[in-house]
Every structure is written in C-alpha cells, then in structure tokens.
C-alpha positions in Angstrom: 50.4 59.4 -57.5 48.1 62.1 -57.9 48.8 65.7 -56.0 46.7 66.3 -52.9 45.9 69.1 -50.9 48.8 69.2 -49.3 50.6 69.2 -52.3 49.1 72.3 -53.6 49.9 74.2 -50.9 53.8 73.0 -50.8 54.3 73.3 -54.3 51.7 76.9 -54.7 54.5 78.6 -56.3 55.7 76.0 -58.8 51.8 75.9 -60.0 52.1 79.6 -60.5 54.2 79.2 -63.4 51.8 78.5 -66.8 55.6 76.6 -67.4 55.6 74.6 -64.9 51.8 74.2 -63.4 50.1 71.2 -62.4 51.1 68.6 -65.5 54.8 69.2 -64.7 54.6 69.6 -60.6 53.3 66.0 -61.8 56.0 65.1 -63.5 58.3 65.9 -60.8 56.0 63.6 -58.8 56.5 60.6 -60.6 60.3 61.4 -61.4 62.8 59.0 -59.8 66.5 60.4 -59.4 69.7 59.0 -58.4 72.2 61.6 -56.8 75.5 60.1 -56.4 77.9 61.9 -53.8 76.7 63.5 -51.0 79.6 65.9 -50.8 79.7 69.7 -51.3 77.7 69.3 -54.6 75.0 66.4 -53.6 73.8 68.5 -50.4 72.4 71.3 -52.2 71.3 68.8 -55.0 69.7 66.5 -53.0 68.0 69.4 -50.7 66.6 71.6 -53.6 64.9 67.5 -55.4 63.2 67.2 -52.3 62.1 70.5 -52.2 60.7 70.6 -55.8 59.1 67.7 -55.4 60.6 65.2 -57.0 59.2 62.0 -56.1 62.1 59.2 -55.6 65.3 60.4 -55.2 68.0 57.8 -54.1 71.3 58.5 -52.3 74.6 56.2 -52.9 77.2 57.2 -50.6 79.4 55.2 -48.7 81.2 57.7 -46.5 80.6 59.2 -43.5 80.4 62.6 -42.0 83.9 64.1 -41.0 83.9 67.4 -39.4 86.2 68.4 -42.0 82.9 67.8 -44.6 80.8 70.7 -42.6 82.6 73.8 -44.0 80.8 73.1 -47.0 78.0 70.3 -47.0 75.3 71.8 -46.1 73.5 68.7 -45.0 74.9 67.7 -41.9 75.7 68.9 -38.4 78.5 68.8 -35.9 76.4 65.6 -34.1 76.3 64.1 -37.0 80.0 63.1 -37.3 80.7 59.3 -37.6 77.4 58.5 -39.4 77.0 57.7 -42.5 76.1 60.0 -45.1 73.3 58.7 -46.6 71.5 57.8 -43.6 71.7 61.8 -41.9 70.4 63.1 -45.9 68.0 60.4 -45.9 66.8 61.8 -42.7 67.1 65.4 -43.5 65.1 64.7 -46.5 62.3 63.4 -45.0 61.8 66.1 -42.2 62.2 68.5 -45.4 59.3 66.9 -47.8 57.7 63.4 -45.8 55.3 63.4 -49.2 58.8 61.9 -51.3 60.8 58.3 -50.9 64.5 58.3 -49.9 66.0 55.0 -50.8 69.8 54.8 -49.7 73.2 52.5 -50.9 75.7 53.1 -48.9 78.3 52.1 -51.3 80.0 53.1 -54.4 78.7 53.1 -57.3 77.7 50.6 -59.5 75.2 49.8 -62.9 73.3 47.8 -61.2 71.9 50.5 -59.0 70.6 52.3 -62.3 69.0 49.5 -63.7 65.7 50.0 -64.5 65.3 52.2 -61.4 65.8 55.7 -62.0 65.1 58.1 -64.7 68.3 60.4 -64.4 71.4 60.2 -62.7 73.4 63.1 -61.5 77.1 63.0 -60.6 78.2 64.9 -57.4 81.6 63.0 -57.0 85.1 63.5 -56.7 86.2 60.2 -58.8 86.5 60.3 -62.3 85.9 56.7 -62.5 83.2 56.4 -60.9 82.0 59.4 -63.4 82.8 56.8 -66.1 80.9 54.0 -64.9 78.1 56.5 -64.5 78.2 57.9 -68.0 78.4 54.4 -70.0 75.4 53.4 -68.0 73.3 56.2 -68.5 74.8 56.1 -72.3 73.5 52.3 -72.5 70.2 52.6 -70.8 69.4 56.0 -72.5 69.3 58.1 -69.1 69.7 61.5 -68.5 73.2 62.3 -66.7 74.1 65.4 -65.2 77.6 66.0 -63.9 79.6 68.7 -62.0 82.7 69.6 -60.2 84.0 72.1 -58.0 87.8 73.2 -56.6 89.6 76.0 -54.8 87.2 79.1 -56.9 86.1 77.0 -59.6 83.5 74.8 -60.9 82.1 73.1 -64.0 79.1 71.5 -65.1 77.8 69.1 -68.2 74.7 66.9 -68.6 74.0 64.7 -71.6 70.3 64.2 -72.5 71.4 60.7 -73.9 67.4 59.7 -74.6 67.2 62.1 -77.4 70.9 63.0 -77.7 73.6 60.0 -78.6 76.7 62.2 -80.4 78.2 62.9 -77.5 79.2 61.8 -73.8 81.3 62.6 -70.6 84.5 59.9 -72.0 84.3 62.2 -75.3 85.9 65.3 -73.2 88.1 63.7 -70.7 92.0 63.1 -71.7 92.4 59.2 -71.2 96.0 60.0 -71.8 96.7 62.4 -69.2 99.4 61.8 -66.2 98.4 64.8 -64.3 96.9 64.1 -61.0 93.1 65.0 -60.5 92.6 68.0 -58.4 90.1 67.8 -55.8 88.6 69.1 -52.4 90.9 66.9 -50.9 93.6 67.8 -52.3 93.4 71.5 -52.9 90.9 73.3 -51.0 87.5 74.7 -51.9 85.3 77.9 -51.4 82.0 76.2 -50.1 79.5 78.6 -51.6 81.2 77.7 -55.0 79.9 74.1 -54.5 76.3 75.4 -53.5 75.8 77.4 -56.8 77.1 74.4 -58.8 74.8 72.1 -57.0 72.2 74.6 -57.6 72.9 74.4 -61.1 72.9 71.0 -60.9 69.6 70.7 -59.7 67.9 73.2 -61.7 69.2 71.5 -64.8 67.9 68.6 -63.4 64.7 70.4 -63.2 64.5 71.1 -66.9 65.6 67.6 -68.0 62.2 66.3 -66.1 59.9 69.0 -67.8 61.3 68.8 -71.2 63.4 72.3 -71.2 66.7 71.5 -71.3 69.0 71.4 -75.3 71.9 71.8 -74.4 73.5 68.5 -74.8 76.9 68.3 -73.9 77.8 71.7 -73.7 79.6 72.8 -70.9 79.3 75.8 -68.6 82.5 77.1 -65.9 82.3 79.5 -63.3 84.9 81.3 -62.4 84.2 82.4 -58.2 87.1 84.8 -57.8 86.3 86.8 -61.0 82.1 86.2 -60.9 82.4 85.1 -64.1 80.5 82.4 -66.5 81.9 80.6 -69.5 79.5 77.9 -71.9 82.1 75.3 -73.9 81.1 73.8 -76.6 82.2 70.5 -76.8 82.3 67.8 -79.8 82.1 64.7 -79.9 85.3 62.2 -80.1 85.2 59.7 -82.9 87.4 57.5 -80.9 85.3 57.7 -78.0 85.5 54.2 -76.0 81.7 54.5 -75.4 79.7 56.3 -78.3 82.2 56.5 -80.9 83.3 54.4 -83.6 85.6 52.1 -81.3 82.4 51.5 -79.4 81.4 49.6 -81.9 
C-alpha cells in the first residue's frame, strides 16, 4: 500500500535519510515479519518493527505474562499478568502504529507458520530447538533469519541472509554433541537492559536485511555487559552440517 499523509509525518525522519527515503520506508511497508518470543528480546524487537514501519509483523507466543517477566520485557504491565503474551503485544502494537497488521499464534513454533507468509523470521527464544526448526525452514524456503540470545551480562547475535547466502546456517555453529545444560533466563538470571540492546540489535539488523544493507552472513557479534565490550566471530561453515552440508544431501 502506498504511504499517505500520515505516513509522512510518522516516518519524517526515516525519509530524511537519502539511505533510507521514500523507496525503502516502502519497503518496510510491504515487509512482513515473524518475531518469535516475546520475552526480554522480542519486546524491544517487536516495539522498534512497529515503530519503523514495518508492515506485518506476526507474534507466536504461547506463554503468558508472569510478573516475574516485567523486570525485563518491556512490553507488558503489572495488569497484565495472566494474559497471554501475544494478545497484550498485539495490543500494544497497535496503540503504537494502528497504520501496521498484528497477526498472533499463540503457540510454539512450527513451519507451517512460515510458509509462504513472511519474508524474515527472527528468533527471540530461549529453546534451541525451536531455534532449529526455525533455521531449517528459513534455510529451505530461502528466508532471512535473525537470531539472538541473552544471559546474566551477556548476549549474542547471528542472522543468515539464506536468499543470497547458502554456506552457512544456525546448526553449523551449535555442538549437537554437547551434554552441558543450556543456560537461560530461567535458569541463571539476566541484566534486562542487556536484552534491550540485543533486541535493538536485532531489530536494526532486521532493518538492513529489508533495505538491502546487511553482508554479514553468518558472522557473529557478543557483547560483553559487565566489561562494555563488543566481539564479531567469524564463523564457518560445517561440512557435516545436518541442514546445508554435505549430509543434507
């Protein structure tokens, strides 16, 4: 849909940019992005989408709001505790930017939600399977995938332009073989902020996939809260890869 009037004014200082301007507010316009999580990492994701712009943005979520989860999703409020998830960011959304669509599953994850629906997926979870599932679909269907991950003073964040980029995925840099327990909010305890600038990351990579400015495939960048310090990874690829190596095959 083409931008109106009031779109000019909500979106002035995006136009201001000769990198951005009116073709790629446009793009963000007609982008369609699935945000999966809405923890400490999908809040600030799925708040600065609606912000830019971007035009469809679904939620898949099937928990609800615990008053432990308001220390650091930035979302919700103390009355919303017992609702689900998706239906107080859905909400939220909409009072935010009423000019974008908020479709919501309340449910875990699953391919069929990607099908032919969105253009890029981003991973705010906790669950390295449901990670998985994630990144073979996106791998299949040539989408986009951006994925991050916060605990106690750290986070990380990857993305995989897999419609330009297929030499490398999430399963490449994971140990299948590991025993150790996964770490998580849960588990260990989090600084919220640190989940706010990885979610910010998050989106603004997501920002650059849509207008074309984003080459870092499969790279990785840490942050390091207590220290303030950032760290980029390279990572290659793994011949043996159960999805886009050679045992895919």
């Amino acid at each position: 849909m083409p931008l109106n009037d009031d779109d000019f004014m909500r979106y002035s200082r995006h136009l201001l940019m000769d990198d951005i301007g009116e073709v790629g507010q446009q793009r963000l316009s007609d982008a369609r992005v699935l945000i999966v999580g809405l923890g400490g990492l999908g809040c600030p994701v799925a708040l600065y989408l609606a912000a830019a712009g971007v035009g469809q943005i679904g939620l898949c979520d099937p928990d609800h709001v615990d008053i432990t989860n308001l220390q650091r999703q930035v979302l919700y409020r103390t009355d919303d505790c017992g609702r689900l998830k998706v239906d107080c960011a859905k909400q939220a959304l909409e009072a935010l930017n009423p000019g974008i669509v908020v479709s919501v599953f309340p449910r875990e994850i699953g391919s069929e939600i990607l099908a032919d629906r969105y253009d890029l997926v981003v991973d705010c979870t906790d669950n390295l399977e449901a990670r998985q599932i994630m990144n073979r679909a996106c791998y299949s269907q040539e989408i986009p995938f951006v994925s991050a991950a916060a605990v106690v003073w750290e986070g990380q964040l990857v993305a995989f332009d897999f419609g330009h980029f297929r030499s490398l995925c999430f399963d490449c840099i994971i140990d299948h073989n590991s025993a150790e327990p996964m770490m998580n909010c849960a588990n260990s305890g989090v600084v919220g902020p640190v989940l706010g600038i990885m979610g910010s990351m998050q989106a603004t990579t997501v920002i650059r996939l849509l207008l074309g400015y984003f080459e870092q495939h499969g790279e990785m960048t840490r942050y390091d809260g207590k220290r303030g310090q950032w760290l980029s990874i390279h990572c290659n690829r793994n011949l043996d890869c159960p999805t886009c190596g050679s045992a895919s095959d």
